[in-house]
C-alpha positions in Angstrom: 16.5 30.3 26.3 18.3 32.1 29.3 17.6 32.3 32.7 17.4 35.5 35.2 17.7 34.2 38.7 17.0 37.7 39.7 13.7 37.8 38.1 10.4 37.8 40.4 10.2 33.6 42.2 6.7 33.1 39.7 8.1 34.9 36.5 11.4 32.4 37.0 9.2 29.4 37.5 7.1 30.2 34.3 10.3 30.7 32.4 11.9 27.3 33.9 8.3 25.5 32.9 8.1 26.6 29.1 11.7 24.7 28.4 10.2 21.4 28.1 12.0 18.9 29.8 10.1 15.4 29.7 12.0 12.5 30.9 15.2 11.8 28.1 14.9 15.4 26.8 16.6 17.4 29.8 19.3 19.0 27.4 17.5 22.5 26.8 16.7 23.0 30.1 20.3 21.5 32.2 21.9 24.3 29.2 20.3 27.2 30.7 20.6 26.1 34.1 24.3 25.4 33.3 24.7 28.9 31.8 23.0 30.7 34.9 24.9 28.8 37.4 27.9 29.1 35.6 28.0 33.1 35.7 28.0 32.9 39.6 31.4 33.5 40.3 31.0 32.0 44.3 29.7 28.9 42.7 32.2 25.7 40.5 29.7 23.9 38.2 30.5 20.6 37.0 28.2 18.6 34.2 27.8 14.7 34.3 25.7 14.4 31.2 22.6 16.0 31.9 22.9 16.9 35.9 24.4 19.7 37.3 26.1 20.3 40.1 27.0 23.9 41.4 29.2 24.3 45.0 30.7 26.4 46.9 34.3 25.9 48.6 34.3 28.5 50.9 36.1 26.1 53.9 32.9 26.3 56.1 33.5 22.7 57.7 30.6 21.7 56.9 28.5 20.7 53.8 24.8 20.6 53.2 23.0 19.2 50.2 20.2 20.5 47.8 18.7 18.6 45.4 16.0 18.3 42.8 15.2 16.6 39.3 14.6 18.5 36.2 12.7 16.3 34.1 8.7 16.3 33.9 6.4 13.4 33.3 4.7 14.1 29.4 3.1 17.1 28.6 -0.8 16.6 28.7 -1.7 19.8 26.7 -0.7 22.2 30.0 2.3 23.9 28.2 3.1 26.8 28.0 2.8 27.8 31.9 -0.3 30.6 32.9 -0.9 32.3 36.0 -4.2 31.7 37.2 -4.6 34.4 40.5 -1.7 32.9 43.3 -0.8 30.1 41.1 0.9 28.8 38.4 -0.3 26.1 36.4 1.5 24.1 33.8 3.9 20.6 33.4 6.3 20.2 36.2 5.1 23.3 38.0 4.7 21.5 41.2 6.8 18.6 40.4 9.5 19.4 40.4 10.2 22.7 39.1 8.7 25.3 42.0 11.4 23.6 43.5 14.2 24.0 41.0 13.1 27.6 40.4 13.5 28.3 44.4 17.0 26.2 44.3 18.1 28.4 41.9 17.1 32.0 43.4 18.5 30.6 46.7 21.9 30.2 44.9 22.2 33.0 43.0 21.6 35.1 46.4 23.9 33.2 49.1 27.0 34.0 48.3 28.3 33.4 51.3 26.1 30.9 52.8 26.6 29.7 56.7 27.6 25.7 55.4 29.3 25.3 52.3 26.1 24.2 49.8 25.8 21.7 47.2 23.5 22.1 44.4 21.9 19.2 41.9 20.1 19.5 39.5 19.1 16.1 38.1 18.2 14.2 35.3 15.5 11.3 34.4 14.1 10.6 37.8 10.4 10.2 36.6 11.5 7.3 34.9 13.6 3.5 35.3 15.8 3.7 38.6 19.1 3.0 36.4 18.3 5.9 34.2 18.2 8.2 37.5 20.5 11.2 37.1 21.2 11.3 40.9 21.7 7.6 41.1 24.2 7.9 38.3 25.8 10.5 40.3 25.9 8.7 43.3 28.0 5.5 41.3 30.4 7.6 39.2 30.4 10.5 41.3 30.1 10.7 44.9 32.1 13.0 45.8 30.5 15.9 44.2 27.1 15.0 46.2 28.9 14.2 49.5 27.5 16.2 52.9 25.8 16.4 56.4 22.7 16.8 55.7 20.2 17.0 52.5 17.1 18.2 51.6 15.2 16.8 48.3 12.6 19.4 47.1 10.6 17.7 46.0 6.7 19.1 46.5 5.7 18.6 50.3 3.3 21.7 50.9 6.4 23.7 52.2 6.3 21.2 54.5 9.1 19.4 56.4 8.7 15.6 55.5 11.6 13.2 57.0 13.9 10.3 55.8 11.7 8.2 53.6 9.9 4.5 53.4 11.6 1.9 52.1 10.0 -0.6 49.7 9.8 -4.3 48.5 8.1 -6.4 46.1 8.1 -9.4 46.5 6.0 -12.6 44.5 5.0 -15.6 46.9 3.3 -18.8 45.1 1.1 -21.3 46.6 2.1 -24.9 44.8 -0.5 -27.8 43.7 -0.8 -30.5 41.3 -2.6 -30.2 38.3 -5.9 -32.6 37.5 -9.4 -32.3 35.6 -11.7 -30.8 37.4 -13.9 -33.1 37.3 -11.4 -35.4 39.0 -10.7 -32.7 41.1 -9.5 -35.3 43.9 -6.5 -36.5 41.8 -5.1 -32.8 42.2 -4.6 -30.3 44.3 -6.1 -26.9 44.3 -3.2 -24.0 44.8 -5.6 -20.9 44.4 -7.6 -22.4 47.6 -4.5 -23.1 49.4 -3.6 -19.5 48.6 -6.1 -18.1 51.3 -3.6 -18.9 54.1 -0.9 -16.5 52.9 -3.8 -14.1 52.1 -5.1 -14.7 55.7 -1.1 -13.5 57.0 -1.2 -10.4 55.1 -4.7 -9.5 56.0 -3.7 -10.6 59.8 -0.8 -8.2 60.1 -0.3 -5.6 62.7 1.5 -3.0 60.6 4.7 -1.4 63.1 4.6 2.1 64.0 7.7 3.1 65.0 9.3 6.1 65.3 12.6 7.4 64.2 14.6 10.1 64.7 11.0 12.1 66.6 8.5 11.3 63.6 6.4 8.4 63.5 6.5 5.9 60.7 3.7 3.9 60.2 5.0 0.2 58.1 2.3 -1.5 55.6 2.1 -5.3 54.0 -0.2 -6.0 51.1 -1.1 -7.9 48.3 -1.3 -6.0 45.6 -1.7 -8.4 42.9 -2.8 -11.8 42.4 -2.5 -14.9 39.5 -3.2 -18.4 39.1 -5.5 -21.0 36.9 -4.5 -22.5 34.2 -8.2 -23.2 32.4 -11.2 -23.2 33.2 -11.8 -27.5 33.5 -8.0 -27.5 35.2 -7.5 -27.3 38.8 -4.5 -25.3 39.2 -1.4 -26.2 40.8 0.2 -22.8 41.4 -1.5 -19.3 42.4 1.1 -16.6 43.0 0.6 -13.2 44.9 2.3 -10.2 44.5 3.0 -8.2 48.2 4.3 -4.9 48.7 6.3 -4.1 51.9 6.9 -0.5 52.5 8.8 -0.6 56.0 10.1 2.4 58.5 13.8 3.6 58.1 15.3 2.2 60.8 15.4 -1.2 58.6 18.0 -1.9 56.2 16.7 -3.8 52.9 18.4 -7.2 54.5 16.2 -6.8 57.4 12.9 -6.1 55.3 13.5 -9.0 53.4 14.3 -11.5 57.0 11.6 -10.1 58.2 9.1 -11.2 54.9 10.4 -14.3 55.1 10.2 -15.4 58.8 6.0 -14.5 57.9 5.7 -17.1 55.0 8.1 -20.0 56.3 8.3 -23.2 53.7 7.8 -20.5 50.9 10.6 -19.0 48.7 10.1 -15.2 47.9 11.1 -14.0 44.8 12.3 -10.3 44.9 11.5 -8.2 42.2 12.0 -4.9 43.1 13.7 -3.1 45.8 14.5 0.2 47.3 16.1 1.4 50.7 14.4 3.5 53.2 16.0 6.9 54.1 17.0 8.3 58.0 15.4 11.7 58.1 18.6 12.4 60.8 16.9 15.1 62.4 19.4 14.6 65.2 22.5 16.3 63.7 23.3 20.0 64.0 22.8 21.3 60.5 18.9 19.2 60.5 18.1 21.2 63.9 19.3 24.5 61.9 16.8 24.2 59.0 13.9 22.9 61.6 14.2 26.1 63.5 14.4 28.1 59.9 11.1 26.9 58.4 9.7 26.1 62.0 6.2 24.1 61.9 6.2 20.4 62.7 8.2 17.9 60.8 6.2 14.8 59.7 7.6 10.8 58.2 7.5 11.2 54.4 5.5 8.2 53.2 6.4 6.9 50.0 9.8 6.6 48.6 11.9 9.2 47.1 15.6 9.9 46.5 16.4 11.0 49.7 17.1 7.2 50.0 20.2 7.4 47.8 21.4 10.3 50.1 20.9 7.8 53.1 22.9 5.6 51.1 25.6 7.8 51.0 25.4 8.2 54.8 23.8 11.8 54.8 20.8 12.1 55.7 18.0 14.4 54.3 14.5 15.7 54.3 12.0 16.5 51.9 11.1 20.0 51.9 9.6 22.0 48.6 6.5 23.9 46.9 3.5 22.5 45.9 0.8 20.1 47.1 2.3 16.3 46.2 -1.2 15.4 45.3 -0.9 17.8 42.5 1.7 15.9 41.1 1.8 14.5 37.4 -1.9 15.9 37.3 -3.4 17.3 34.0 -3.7 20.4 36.2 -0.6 20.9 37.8 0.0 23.5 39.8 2.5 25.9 42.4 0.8 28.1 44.5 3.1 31.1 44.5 3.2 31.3 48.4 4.8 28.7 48.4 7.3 29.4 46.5 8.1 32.2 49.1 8.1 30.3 52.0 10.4 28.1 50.6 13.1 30.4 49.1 12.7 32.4 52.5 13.2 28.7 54.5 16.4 28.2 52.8 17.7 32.4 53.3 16.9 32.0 57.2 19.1 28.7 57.1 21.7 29.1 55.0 22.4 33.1 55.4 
């Protein structure tokens, strides 16, 4: 199926939904993008299995960033794509391909944008970090998604959300000795000794700090809990399961220093981990795009692949279509307004 970039922002979107593109099956839809991209004679397209990435190399001095994932959570009976009044419903409508189908109108018109402009278009980021398109990129790669600035548009309201959250998982286990419980004085109980890590995470002050003018607000919980062995044992270990998600201005190091010095005497076992992005709102190109879309820029909460930009040392907003809370929903949906504001965001910036 082929692409017309020139065609009407909801008619493009409805076109870019009906090429199913779950998680693993990207192929169809990174071809058509391919072919459309590739006719653009201002743009060089290069193909790392199923990411694209389109630039121009027009010597501007500087280089900005846009970025956003092609592959949709599974298809829940809401394909093909229908308009319903100002929106369009259907899998990966809001994420992420309101934004794809904006990236791509935005490319095909700014021939001669103000910065030179990167383009991705990624694969398998609704699934496994290592099977992350941009992440793959970003290893094998980096020079094609080098820049001063990014933005990630990925659904915000056509909103400006900065930088992004970091977050840790981490398991700390209470220790005992095992015993009868009707000799329950020969052991000792771990799940009762595990209310005074509970009482340190419920007595947390979370940090609000800000960074770079927004406010990040930090938060510690437990978010999972184990222990016992039977129900005639007393048992001798009870492990919880916490989940840090701390403000950008910490590297993953810190995080973890800082999890530790709260639970002293106890060894915490990592099991997942993820960097926090700078929204970098402080360099030229950033101050650019805030005047272009105008409003007022708020701390993205959560994690998303703006991290692997901050990584990189660029850092990058998120900024696309669609209500977030929309996303991976049964009804999924773009409101076609904002697919407007958006494209027009990135015309006023970049033209």
């Amino acid at each position: 199926m082929s692409l017309d970039l020139t065609a009407d922002l909801p008619d493009l979107l409805m076109a870019i939904t009906d090429i199913e593109s779950v998680s693993g099956n990207e192929g169809p839809l990174a071809d058509a993008v391919g072919a459309a991209l590739s006719a653009l004679p201002h743009l060089t397209v290069d193909r790392d299995g199923d990411a694209l990435v389109a630039r121009t190399t027009q010597g501007k001095g500087t280089r900005v960033v846009i970025a956003g994932h092609l592959d949709t959570v599974p298809v829940a009976s809401n394909l093909p794509s229908w308009r319903e009044g100002d929106r369009i419903h259907g899998r990966g409508t809001c994420d992420m391909k309101g934004g794809v189908a904006v990236m791509l109108a935005a490319a095909a018109e700014l021939v001669a944008p103000r910065h030179d402009v990167t383009w991705i278009f990624y694969d398998n980021e609704e699934v496994e970090a290592v099977r992350n398109g941009l992440g793959r990129l970003s290893r094998t790669r980096p020079e094609l998604i080098s820049g001063d600035f990014a933005v990630l548009m990925e659904p915000t309201g056509a909103r400006i959300e900065g930088g992004c959250q970091g977050t840790l998982r981490f398991e700390v286990t209470a220790r005992g000795t095992a015993a009868h419980s009707a000799r329950a004085w020969l052991g000792h109980n771990a799940i009762h000794d595990a209310g005074v890590l509970l009482r340190t995470l419920a007595d947390h002050e979370p940090r609000i700090v800000e960074v770079d003018g927004l406010e990040y607000r930090e938060g510690l919980n437990a978010v999972g809990i184990t222990g016992g062995i039977a129900g005639n044992v007393i048992p001798d270990q009870c492990t919880i399961t916490v989940n840090f998600r701390f403000a950008p201005d910490r590297s993953l190091e810190d995080a973890k220093e800082y999890c530790r010095a709260l639970f002293p005497g106890h060894e915490l076992v990592f099991t997942d981990e993820s960097p926090a992005a700078r929204p970098g709102l402080d360099r030229p190109a950033a101050a650019e795009f805030l005047a272009a879309v105008g409003g007022e820029p708020r701390a993205k909460y959560g994690w998303t692949d703006v991290a692997r930009f901050s990584a990189l040392g660029v850092p990058a907003v998120n900024f696309g279509p669609a209500d977030p809370g929309k996303a991976h929903t049964d009804d999924e949906f773009c409101p076609v307004a904002d697919l407007h504001t958006c494209h027009d965001a990135l015309l006023r910036w970049l033209g």
